[in-house]
N, C-alpha and C positions, 0 to 999 in steps of 0.2 A: 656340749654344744654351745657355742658362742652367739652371744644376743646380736640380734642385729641391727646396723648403723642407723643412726636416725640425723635428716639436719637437726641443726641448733639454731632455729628462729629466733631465737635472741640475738642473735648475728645480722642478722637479714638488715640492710640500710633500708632507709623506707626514701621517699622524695614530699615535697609540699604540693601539695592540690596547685597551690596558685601556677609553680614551675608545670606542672605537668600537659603538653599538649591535646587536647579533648576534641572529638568528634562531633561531639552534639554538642548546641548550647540550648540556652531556655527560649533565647529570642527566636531560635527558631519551632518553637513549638506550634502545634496547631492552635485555633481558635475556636469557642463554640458560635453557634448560630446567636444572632445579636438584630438590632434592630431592621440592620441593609442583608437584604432574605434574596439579593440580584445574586445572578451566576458570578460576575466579577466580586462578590463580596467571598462569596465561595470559593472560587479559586485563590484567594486573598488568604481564606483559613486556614488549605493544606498547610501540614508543615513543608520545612526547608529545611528537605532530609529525603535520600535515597530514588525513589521515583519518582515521587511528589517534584522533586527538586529536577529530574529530568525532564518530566513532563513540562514545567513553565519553559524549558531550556530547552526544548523541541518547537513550542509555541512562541518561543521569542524570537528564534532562528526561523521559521515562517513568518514570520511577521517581518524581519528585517528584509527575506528575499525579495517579500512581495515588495518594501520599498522603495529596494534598491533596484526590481525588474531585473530578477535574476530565476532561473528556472523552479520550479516546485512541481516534483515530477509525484507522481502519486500510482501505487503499480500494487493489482488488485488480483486476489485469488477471489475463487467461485463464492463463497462462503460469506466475503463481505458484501456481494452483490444480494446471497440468500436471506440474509440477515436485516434487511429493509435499510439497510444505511444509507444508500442512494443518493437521496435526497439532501444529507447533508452535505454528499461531495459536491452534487450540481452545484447547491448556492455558493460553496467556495471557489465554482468553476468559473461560476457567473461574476462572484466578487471581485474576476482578476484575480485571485491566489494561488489556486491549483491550474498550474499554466501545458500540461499536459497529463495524460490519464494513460499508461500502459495495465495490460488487462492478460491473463493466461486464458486460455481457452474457454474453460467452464464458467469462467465470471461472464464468457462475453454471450454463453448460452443461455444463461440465466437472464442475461440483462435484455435478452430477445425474447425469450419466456414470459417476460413480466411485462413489456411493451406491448407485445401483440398478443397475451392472453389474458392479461392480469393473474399469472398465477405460476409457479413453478415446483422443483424441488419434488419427484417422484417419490416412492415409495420404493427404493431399491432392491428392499432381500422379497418385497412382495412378488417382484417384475422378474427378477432373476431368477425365481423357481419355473418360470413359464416362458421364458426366453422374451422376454417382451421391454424385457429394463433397455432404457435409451430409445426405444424405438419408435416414438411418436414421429407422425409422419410428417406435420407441418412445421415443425422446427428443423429436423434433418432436410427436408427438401428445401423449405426458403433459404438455410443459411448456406447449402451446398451449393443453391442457383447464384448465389450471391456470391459468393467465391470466383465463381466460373465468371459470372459478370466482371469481377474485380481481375480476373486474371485478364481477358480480353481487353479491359478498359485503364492496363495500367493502375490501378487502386492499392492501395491496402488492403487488409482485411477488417480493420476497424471501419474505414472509408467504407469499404464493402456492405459492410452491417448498416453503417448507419445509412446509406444510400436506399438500402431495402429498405431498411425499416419507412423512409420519406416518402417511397412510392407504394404502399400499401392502404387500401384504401380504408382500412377502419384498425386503427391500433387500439386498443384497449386503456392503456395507460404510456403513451409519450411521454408524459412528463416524467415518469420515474427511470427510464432508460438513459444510463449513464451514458452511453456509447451516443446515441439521438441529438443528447442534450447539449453531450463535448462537439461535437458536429455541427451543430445550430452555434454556439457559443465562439467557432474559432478553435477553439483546446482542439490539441492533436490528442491522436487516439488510435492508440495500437494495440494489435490483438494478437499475443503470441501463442503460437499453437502447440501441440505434442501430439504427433499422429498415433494415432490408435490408442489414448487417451482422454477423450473425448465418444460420449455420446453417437455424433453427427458422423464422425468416420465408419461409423457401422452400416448407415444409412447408404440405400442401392443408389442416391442419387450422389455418393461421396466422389470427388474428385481429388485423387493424391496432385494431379501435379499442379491444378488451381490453387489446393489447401495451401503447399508448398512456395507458390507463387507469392501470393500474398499475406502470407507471414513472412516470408524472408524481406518482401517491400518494405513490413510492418520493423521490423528489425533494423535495416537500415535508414528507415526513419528514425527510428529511436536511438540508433546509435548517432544521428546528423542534432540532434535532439540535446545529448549528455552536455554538449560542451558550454551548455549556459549555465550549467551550474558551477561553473569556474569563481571562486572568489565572493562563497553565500548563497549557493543554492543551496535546495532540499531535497532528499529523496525518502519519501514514506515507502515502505514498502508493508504492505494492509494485508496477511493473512493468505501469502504463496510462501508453500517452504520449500519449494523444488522450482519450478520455473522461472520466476518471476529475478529472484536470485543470481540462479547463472543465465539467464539474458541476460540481465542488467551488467552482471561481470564483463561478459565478450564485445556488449557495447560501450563500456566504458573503457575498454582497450584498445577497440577500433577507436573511438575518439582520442583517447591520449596517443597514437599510433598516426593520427590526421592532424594532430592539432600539437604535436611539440611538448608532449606529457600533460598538456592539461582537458581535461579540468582537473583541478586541486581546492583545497581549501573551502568544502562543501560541507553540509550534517548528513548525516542520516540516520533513520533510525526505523527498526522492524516490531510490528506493531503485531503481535498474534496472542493469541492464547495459550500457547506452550511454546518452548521453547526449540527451535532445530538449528540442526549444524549450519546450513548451507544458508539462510540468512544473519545467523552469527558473524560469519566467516566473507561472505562473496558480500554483504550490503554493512553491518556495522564496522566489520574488523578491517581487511584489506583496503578497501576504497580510499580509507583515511587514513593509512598511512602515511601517505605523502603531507597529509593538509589536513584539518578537519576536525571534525566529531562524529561520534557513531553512539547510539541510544538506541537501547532495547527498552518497550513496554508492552508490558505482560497482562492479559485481560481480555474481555470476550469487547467483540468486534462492537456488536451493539451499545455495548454502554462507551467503550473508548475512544470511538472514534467521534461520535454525538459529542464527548467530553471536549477533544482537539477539537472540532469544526466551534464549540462556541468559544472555547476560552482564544481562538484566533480572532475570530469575530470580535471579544471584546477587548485583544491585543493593538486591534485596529483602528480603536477608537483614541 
């Protein structure tokens, strides 16, 4: 039986460290905690490397749209609304940065939940053994009357909500209600829906062709919307892995379809906790092909979006 071949690494050419192209250097290492204990010292420390390095380059490209008054479009699943973030998006709403708020269905329940009761976020597998999940009656009926309203009155469905929400005589907490705040603030604000995905469609007071009504308004506002982010907008997309996604696609091609291919030359970047195809693909990957940048960050809604709202904050200074 014949031995078998072996290389001869005495052979092998090597190269010089100095010649050789490298990834990382030192300068971009992190820093430890030092005398300046400020958030901008901390953002100072990340390194400059990987997401670290994304993240200041999500927060820079906010910070230049808001300069240049260019759109920062910010588009919310249920979950960032569950997660008490809220409040950080208002003050950015309020600061001029976040210049419109698009919202899926369940964000926009939640953010009525919390407005008029101070509380949300059932017990699901509890409700669903007894047929009872979804079915509270003052949320299904106000948001269903509000629809009908909005349909009658020419509205949105964002418009819709935050209209009720304004003529309600005792809210609980107003001031955390994203949909209220973007309404009082100017920020447009759209609510895009998924029939029979949602809660409130189960509800006797549900109206398909009001729902219908005013989410397609909402849609077409959004789509009349995309074309400012031509040349340094933003688009966050905050923890929708299915909706939020392909709206955003079909309205981005009804604007490039109204407006002569643009917008172009925009960022964006999808902000969730695990990763899916469909903001991969329809908000980082496609959008920028023409133009752009697309960033993904990975990480729970609570602490990363807290993170973006101050290091823009102190972007801006």
């Amino acid at each position: 039986m014949s031995t078998p071949r072996e290389a001869d690494l005495s052979k092998v050419r090597t190269i010089p460290v100095a010649g050789r192209p490298n990834k990382v250097s030192a300068s971009e290492f992190a820093t430890p905690p030092a005398a300046d204990h400020s958030f901008g010292a901390f953002m100072r420390s990340l390194p400059d490397v990987l997401k670290a390095a994304d993240l200041r380059r999500v927060v820079d490209a906010v910070v230049r749209a808001h300069r240049s008054n260019r759109a920062v479009i910010a588009m919310l699943g249920g979950h960032v609304v569950k997660t008490g973030v809220g409040p950080v998006l208002i003050d950015l709403m309020r600061r001029g940065v976040i210049t419109d708020i698009a919202m899926n269905g369940s964000a926009a329940i939640h953010d009525y939940e919390i407005a008029r009761f101070g509380a949300t976020s059932e017990d699901v597998a509890a409700g669903l053994r007894d047929g009872t999940f979804g079915m509270a009656e003052e949320t299904g009926r106000g948001l269903n009357q509000a629809f009908t309203a909005g349909m009658e009155c020419e509205w949105g469905m964002g418009e819709s909500v935050a209209r009720a929400l304004e003529s309600e005589q005792s809210l609980a907490h107003p001031e955390l209600s994203v949909i209220l705040q973007a309404h009082r603030a100017g920020v447009g604000v759209t609510v895009h829906a998924a029939l029979g995905a949602e809660i409130i469609h189960q509800h006797p007071a549900a109206n398909g062709a009001a729902i219908g009504d005013t989410s397609h308004r909402d849609f077409r506002r959004l789509a009349a919307t995309v074309d400012r982010l031509h040349d340094g907008g933003v688009v966050l997309n905050c923890g929708s892995a299915v909706i939020m996604p392909e709206v955003f696609l079909k309205a981005l091609t009804v604007a490039r379809n109204l407006n002569s291919g643009r917008p172009t030359d925009f960022t964006t970047c999808d902000i969730d906790m695990q990763r899916h195809y469909r903001p991969h693909v329809n908000v980082v990957q496609r959008p920028t092909m023409a133009g752009g940048a697309g960033y993904e960050l990975t990480g729970h809604h609570e602490i990363m979006l807290p993170m973006l709202a101050w290091a823009v904050v102190e972007g801006l200074r």
